[in-house]
py3Dmol code that shows the C-alpha trace and the ligand (Angstrom):
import py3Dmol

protein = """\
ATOM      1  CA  UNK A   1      95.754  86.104  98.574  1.00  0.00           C
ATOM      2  CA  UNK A   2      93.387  82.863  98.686  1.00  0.00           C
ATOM      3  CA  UNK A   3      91.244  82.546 101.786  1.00  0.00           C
ATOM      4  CA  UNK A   4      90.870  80.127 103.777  1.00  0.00           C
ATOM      5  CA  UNK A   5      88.191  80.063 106.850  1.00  0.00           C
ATOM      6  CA  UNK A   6      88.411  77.481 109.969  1.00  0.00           C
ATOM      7  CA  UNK A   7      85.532  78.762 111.514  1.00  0.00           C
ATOM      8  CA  UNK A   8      82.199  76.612 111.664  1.00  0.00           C
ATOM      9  CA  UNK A   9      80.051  80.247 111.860  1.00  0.00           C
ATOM     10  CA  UNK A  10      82.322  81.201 108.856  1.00  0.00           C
ATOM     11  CA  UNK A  11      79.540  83.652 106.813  1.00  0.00           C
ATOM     12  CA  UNK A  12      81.307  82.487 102.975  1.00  0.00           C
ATOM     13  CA  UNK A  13      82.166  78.801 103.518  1.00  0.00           C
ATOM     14  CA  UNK A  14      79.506  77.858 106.234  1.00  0.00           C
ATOM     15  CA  UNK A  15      81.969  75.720 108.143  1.00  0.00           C
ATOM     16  CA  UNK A  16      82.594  73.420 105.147  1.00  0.00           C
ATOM     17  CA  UNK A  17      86.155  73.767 105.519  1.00  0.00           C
ATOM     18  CA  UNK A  18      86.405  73.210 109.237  1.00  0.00           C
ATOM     19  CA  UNK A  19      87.848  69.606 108.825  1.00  0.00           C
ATOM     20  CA  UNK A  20      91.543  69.997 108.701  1.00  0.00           C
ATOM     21  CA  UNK A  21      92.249  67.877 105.540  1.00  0.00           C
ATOM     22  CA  UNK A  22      89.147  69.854 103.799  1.00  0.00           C
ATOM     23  CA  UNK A  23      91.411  72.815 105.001  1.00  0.00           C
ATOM     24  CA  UNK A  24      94.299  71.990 103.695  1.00  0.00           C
ATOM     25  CA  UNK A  25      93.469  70.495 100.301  1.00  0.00           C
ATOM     26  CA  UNK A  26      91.509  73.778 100.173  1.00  0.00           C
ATOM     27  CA  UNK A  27      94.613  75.676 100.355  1.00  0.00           C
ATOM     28  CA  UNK A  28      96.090  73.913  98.403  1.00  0.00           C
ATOM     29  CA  UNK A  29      93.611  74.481  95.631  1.00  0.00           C
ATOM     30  CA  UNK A  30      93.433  77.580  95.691  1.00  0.00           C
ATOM     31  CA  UNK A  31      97.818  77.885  95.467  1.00  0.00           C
ATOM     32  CA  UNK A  32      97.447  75.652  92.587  1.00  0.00           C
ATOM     33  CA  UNK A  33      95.252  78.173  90.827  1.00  0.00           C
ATOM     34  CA  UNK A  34      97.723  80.726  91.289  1.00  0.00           C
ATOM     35  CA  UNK A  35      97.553  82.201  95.358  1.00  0.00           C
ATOM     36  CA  UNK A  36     100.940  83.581  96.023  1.00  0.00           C
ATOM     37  CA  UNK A  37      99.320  83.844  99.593  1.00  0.00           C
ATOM     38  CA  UNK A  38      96.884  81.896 101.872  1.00  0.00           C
ATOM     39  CA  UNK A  39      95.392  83.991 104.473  1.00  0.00           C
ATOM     40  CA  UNK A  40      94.018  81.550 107.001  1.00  0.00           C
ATOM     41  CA  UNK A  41      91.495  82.603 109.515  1.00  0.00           C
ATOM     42  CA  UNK A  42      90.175  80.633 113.218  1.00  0.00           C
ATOM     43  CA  UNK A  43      87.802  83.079 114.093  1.00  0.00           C
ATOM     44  CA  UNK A  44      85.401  84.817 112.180  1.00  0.00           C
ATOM     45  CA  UNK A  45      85.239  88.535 111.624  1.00  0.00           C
ATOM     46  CA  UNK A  46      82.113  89.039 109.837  1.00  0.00           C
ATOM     47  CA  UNK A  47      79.739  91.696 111.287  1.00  0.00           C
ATOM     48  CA  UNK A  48      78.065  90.510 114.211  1.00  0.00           C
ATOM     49  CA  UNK A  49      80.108  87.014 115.192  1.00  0.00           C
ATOM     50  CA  UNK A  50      80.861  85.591 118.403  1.00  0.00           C
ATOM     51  CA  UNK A  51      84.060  85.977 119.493  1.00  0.00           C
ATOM     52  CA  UNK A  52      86.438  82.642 119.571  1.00  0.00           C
ATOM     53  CA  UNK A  53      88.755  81.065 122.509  1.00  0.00           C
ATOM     54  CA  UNK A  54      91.732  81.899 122.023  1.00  0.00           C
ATOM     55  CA  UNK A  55      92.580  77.998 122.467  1.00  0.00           C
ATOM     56  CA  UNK A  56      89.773  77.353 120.218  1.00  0.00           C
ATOM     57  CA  UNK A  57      91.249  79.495 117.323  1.00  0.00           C
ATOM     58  CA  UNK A  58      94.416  77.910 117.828  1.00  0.00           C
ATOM     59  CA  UNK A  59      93.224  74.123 117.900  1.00  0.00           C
ATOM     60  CA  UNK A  60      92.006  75.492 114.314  1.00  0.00           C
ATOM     61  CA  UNK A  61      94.677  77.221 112.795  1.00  0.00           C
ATOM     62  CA  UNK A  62      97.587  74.910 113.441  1.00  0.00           C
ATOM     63  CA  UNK A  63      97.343  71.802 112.491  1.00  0.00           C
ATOM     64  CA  UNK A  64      96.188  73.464 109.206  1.00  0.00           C
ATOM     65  CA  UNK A  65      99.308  75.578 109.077  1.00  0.00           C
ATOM     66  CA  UNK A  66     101.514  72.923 109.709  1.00  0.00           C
ATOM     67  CA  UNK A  67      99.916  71.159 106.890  1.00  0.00           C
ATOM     68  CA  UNK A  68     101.148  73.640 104.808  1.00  0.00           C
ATOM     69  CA  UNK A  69     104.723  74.655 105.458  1.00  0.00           C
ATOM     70  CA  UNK A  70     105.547  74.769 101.745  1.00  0.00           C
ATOM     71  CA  UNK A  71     103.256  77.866 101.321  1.00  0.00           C
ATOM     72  CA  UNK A  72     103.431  81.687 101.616  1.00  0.00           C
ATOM     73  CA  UNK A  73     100.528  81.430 104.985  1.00  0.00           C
ATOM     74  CA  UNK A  74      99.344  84.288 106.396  1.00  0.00           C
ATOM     75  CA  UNK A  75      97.196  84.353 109.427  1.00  0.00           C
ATOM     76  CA  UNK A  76      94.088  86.714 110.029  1.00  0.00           C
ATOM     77  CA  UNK A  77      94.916  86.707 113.709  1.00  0.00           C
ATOM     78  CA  UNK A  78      93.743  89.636 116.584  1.00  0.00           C
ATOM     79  CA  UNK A  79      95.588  87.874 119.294  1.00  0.00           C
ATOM     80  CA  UNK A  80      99.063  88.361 120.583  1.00  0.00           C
ATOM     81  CA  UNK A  81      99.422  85.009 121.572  1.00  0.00           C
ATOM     82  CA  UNK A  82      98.428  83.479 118.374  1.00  0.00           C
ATOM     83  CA  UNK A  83     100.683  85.500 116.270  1.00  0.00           C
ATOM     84  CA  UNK A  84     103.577  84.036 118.508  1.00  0.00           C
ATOM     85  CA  UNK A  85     102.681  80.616 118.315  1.00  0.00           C
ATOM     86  CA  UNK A  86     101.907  80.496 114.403  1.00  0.00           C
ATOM     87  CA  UNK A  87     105.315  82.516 113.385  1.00  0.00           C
ATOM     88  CA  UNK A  88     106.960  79.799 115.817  1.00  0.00           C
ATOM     89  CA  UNK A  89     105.204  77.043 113.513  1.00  0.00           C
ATOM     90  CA  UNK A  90     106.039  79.131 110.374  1.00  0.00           C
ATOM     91  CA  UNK A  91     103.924  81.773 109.031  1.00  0.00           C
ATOM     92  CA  UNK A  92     104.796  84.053 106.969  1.00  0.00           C
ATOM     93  CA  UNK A  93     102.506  86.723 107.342  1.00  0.00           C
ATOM     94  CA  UNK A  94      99.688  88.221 110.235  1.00  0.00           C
ATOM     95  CA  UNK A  95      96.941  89.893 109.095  1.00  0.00           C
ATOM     96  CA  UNK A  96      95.083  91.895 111.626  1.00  0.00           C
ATOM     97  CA  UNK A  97      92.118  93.672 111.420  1.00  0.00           C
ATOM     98  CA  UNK A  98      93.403  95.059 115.248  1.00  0.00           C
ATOM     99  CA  UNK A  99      96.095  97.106 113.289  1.00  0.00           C
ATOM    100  CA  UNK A 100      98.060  95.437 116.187  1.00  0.00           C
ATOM    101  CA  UNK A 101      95.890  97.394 118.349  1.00  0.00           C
ATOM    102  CA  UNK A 102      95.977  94.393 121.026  1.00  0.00           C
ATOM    103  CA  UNK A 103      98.195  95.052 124.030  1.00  0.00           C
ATOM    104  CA  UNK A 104     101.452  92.807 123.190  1.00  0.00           C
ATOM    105  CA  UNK A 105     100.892  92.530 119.639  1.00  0.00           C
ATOM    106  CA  UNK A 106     104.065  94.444 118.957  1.00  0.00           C
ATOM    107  CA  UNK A 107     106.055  92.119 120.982  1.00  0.00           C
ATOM    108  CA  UNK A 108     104.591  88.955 119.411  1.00  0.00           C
ATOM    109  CA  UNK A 109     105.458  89.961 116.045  1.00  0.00           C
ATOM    110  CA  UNK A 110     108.673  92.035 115.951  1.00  0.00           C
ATOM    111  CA  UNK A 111     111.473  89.108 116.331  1.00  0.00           C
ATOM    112  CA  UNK A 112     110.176  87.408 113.556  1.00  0.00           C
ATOM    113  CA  UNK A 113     110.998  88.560 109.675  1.00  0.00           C
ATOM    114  CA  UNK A 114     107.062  88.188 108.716  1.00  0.00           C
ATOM    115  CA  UNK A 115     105.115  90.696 106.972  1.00  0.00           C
ATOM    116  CA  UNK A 116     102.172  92.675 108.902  1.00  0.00           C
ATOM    117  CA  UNK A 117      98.782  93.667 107.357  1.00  0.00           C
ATOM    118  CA  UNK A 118      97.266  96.379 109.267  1.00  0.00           C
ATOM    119  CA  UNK A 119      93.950  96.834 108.608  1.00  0.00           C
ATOM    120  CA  UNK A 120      91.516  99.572 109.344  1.00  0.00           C
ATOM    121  CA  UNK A 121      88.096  98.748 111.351  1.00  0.00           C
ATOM    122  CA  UNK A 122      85.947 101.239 113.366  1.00  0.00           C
ATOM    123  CA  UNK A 123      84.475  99.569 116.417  1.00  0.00           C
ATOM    124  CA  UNK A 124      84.287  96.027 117.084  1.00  0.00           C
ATOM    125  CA  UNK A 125      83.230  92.964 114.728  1.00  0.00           C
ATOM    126  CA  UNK A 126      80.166  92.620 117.292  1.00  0.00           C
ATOM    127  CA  UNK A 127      78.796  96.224 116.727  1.00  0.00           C
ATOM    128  CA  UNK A 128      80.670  97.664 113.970  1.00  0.00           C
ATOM    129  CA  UNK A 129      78.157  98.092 111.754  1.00  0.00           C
ATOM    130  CA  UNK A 130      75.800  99.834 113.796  1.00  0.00           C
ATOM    131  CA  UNK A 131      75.508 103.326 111.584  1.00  0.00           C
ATOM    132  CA  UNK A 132      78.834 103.605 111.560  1.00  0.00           C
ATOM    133  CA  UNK A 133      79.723 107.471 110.833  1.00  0.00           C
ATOM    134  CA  UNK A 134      82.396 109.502 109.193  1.00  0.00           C
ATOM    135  CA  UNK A 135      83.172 113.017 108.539  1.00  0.00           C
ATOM    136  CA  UNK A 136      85.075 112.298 105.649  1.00  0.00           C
ATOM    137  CA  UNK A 137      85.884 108.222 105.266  1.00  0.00           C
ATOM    138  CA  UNK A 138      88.999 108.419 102.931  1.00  0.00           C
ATOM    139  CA  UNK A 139      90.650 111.308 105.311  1.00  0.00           C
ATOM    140  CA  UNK A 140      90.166 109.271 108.458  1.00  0.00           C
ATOM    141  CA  UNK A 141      90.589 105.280 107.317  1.00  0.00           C
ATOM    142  CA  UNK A 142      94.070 107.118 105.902  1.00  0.00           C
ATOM    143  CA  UNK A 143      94.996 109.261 108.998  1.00  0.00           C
ATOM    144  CA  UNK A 144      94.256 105.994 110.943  1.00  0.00           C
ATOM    145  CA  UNK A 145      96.577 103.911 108.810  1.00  0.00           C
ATOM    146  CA  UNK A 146      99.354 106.629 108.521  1.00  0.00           C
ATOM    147  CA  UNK A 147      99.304 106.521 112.627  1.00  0.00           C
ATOM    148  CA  UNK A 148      99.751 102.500 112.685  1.00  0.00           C
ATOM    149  CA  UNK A 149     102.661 102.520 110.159  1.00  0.00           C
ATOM    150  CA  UNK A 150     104.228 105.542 112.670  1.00  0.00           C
ATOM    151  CA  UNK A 151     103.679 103.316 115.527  1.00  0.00           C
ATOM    152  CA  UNK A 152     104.431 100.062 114.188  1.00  0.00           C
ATOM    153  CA  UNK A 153     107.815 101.055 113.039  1.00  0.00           C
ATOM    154  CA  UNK A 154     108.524 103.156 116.156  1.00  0.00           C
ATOM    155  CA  UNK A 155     107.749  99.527 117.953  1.00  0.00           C
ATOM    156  CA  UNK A 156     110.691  98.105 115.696  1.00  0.00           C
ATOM    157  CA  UNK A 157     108.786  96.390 112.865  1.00  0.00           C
ATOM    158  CA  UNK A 158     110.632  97.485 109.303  1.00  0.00           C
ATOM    159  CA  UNK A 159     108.402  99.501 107.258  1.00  0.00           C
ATOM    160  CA  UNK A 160     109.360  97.198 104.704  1.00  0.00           C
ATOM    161  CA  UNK A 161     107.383  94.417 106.267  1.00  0.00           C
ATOM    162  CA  UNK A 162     104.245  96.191 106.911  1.00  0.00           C
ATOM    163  CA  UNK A 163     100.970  96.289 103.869  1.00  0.00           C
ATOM    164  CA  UNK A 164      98.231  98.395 104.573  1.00  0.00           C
ATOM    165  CA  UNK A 165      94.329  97.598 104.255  1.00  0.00           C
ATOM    166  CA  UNK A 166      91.378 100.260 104.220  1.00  0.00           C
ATOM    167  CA  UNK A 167      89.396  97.650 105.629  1.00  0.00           C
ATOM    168  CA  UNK A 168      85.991  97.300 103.424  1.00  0.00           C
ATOM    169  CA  UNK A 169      83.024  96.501 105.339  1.00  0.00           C
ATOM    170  CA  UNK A 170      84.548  97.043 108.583  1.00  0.00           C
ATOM    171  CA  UNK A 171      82.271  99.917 110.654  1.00  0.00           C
ATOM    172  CA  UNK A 172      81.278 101.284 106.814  1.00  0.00           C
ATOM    173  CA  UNK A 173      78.632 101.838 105.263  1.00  0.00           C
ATOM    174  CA  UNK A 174      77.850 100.433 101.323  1.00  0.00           C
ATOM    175  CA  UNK A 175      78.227 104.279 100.764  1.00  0.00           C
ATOM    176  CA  UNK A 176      82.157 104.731 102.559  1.00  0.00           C
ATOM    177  CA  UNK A 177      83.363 101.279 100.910  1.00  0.00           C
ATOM    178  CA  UNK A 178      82.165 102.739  97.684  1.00  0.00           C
ATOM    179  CA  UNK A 179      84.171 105.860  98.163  1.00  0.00           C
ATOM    180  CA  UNK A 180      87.085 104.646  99.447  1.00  0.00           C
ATOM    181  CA  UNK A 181      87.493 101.889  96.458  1.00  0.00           C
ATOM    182  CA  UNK A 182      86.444 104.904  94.037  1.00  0.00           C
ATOM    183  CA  UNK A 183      89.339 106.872  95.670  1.00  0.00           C
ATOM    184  CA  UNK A 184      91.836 104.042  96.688  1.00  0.00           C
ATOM    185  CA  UNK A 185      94.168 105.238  94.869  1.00  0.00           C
ATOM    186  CA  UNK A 186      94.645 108.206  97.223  1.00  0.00           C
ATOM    187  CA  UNK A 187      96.247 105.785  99.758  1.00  0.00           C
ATOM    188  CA  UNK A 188      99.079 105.563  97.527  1.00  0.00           C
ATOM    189  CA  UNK A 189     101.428 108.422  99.104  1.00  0.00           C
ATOM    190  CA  UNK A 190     101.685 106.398 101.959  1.00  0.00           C
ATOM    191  CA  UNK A 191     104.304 104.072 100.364  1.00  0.00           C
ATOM    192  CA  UNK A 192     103.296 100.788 101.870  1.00  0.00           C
ATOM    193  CA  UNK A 193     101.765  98.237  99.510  1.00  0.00           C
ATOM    194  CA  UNK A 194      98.361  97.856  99.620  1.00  0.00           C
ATOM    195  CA  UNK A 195      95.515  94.810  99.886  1.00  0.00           C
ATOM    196  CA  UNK A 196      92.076  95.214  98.952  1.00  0.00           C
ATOM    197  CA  UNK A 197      89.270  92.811 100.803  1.00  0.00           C
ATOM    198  CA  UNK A 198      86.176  93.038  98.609  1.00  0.00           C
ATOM    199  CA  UNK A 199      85.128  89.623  97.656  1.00  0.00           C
ATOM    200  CA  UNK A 200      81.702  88.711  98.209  1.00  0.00           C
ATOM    201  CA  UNK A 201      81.540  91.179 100.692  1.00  0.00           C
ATOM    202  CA  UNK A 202      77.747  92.636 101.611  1.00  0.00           C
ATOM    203  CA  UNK A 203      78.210  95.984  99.477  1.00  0.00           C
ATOM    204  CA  UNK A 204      78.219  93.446  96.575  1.00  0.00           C
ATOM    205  CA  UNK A 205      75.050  92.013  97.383  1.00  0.00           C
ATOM    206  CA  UNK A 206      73.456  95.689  98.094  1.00  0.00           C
ATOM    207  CA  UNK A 207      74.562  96.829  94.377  1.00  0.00           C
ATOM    208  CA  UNK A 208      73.376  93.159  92.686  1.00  0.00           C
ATOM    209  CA  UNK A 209      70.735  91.627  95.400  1.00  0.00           C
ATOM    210  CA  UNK A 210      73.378  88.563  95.226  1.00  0.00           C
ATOM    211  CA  UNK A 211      72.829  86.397  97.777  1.00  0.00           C
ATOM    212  CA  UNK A 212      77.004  85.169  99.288  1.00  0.00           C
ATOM    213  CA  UNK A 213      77.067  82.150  96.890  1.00  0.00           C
ATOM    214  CA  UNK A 214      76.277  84.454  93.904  1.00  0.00           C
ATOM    215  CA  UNK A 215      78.945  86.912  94.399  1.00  0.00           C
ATOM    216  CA  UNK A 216      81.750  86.115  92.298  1.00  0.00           C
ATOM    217  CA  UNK A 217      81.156  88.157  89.088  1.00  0.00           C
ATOM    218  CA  UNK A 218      80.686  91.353  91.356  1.00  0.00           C
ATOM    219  CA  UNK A 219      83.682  90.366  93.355  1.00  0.00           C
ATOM    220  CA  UNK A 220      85.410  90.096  89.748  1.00  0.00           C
ATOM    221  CA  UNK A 221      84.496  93.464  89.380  1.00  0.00           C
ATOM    222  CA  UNK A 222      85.582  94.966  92.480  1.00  0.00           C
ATOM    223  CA  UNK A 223      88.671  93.233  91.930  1.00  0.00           C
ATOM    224  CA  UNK A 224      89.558  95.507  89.036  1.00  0.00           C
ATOM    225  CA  UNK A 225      88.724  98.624  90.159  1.00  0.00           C
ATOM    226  CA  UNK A 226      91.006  97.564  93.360  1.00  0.00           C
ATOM    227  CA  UNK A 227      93.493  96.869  90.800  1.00  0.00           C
ATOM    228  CA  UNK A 228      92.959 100.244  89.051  1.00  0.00           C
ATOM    229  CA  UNK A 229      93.202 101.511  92.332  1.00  0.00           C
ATOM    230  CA  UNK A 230      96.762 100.897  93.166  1.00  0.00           C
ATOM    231  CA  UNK A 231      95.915  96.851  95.169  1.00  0.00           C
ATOM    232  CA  UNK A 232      98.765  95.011  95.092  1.00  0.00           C
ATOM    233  CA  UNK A 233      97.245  91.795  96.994  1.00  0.00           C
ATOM    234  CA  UNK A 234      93.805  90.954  96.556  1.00  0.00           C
ATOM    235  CA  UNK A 235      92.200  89.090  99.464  1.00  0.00           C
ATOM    236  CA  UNK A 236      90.064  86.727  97.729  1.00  0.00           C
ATOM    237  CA  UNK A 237      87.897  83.493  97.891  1.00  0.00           C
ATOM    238  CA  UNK A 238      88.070  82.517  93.778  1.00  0.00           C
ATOM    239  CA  UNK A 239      91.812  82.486  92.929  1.00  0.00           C
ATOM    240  CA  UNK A 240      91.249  81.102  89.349  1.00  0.00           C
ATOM    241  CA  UNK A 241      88.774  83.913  88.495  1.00  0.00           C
ATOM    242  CA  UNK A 242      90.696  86.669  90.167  1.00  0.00           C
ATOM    243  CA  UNK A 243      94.129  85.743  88.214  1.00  0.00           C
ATOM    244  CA  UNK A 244      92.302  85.900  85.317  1.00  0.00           C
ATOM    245  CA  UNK A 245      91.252  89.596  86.075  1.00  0.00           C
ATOM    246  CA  UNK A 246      95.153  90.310  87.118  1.00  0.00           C
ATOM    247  CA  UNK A 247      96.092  88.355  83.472  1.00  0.00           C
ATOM    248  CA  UNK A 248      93.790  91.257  81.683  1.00  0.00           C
ATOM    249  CA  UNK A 249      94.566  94.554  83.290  1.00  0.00           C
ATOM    250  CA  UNK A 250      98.207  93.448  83.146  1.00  0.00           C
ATOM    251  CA  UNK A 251      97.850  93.199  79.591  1.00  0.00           C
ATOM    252  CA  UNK A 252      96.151  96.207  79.027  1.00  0.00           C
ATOM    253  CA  UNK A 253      98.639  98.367  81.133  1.00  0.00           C
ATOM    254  CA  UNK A 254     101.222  96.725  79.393  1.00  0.00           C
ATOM    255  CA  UNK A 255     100.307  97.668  76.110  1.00  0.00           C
TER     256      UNK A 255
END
"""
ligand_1 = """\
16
7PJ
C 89.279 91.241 105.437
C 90.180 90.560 106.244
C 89.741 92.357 104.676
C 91.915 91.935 105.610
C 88.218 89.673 106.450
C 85.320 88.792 104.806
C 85.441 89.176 106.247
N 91.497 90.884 106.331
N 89.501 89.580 106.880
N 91.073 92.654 104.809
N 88.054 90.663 105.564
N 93.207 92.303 105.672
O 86.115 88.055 104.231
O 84.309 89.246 104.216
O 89.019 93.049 103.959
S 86.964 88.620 107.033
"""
view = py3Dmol.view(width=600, height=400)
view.addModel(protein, "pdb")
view.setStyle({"model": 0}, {"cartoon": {"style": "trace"}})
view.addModel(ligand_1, "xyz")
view.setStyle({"model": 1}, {"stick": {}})
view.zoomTo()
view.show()
């Protein structure tokens, strides 16, 4: 999964992609170097951001979407009324680090034949990472998740359609993400594939004292041991890199 940010406050890109041709020959990029998925986001989630108009995130994320209606798009979306007006223009996949937690979310998505991400995230983007606190992170990011599976399928989404996320980053600590990627592969018994968000995320630059543009040979990194740990989708921003990583442990478990 190649991302893609529309945001002008977006913490990775710095806005560079806000133009919608930049946008779009971005995605396309990053397809061409092998993204079976683009996950394209209009408001930015990093810890601490200003929350976006919902006609704001829109204005971003469509005309980029319809740009490309060849691709597998997903779209990192809280809001119910986004979700139904981007699966009406042809997404393939939401990705919500709500877990559809948003009053109506259920509704916007459960016509449509798209697949759901459903993240974990203690607290709010705003405040999240305010000593964020945990009895024991792997138990309760995977209670959490097993609860939004029950509920999303009781709602009348297929299990089928639904991928799981633990969320790194999102109300944890460098400490939790490091324990929940050293024991990721603990999520497996709840049989719904799983995506891994590490790159160039700040645990990276705690370990290396990488600044954001330095990140990529710790993100290669985490991408293995996400892989090790049972990923099946890696939510990335260097597709070429990352299939290269996916080209090597394939091999090796192959052997
Ligand atoms: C994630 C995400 C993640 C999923 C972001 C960043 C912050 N969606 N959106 N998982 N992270 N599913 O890229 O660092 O980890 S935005």
């Amino acid at each position: 999964m190649g991302v893609v940010n529309i945001t002008p406050d977006s913490f990775s890109d710095g806005g560079r992609y806000f133009a919608r041709d930049a946008a779009i020959a971005h995605a396309r990029e990053l397809a061409a170097e092998g993204a079976d998925i683009i996950d394209l986001g209009g408001e930015s989630t990093r810890p601490g951001a200003a929350p976006v108009a919902e006609e704001e995130e829109l204005a971003r994320v469509l005309p980029v979407l319809e740009g490309l209606g060849d691709l597998c798009v997903s779209v990192d979306t809280r809001r119910p009324a986004v979700m139904a007006a981007v699966l009406g223009a042809g997404a393939s996949m939401i990705n919500d680090v709500q877990a559809l937690g948003a009053p109506g979310a259920y509704d916007a998505v459960r016509e449509s034949k798209c697949a759901v991400c459903l993240m974990h995230m203690k607290g709010e983007p705003a405040t999240m990472q305010r000593e964020p606190h945990y009895d024991d992170v792997v138990g309760e990011v995977k209670a959490f998740l097993r609860g939004r599976v029950a509920a999303a399928e009781a709602a009348g989404i297929a299990r089928e359609r639904l991928v799981i996320d633990p969320g790194f980053g999102f109300g944890k600590t460098a400490a939790h993400n490091l324990t929940l990627l050293k024991r990721l592969d603990q999520f497996a018994d709840l049989q719904v594939p799983l995506l891994a968000g590490l790159s160039r995320k700040s645990t990276i630059g705690k370990l290396t004292g990488r600044p954001m543009g330095e990140r990529l040979a710790g993100s290669l990194a985490m991408a293995l041991l996400g892989l090790q740990g049972g990923a099946t989708i890696l939510r990335v921003h260097e597709v070429k890199e990352t299939r290269d990583v996916i080209a090597v442990w394939q091999a090796v478990k192959a052997a």
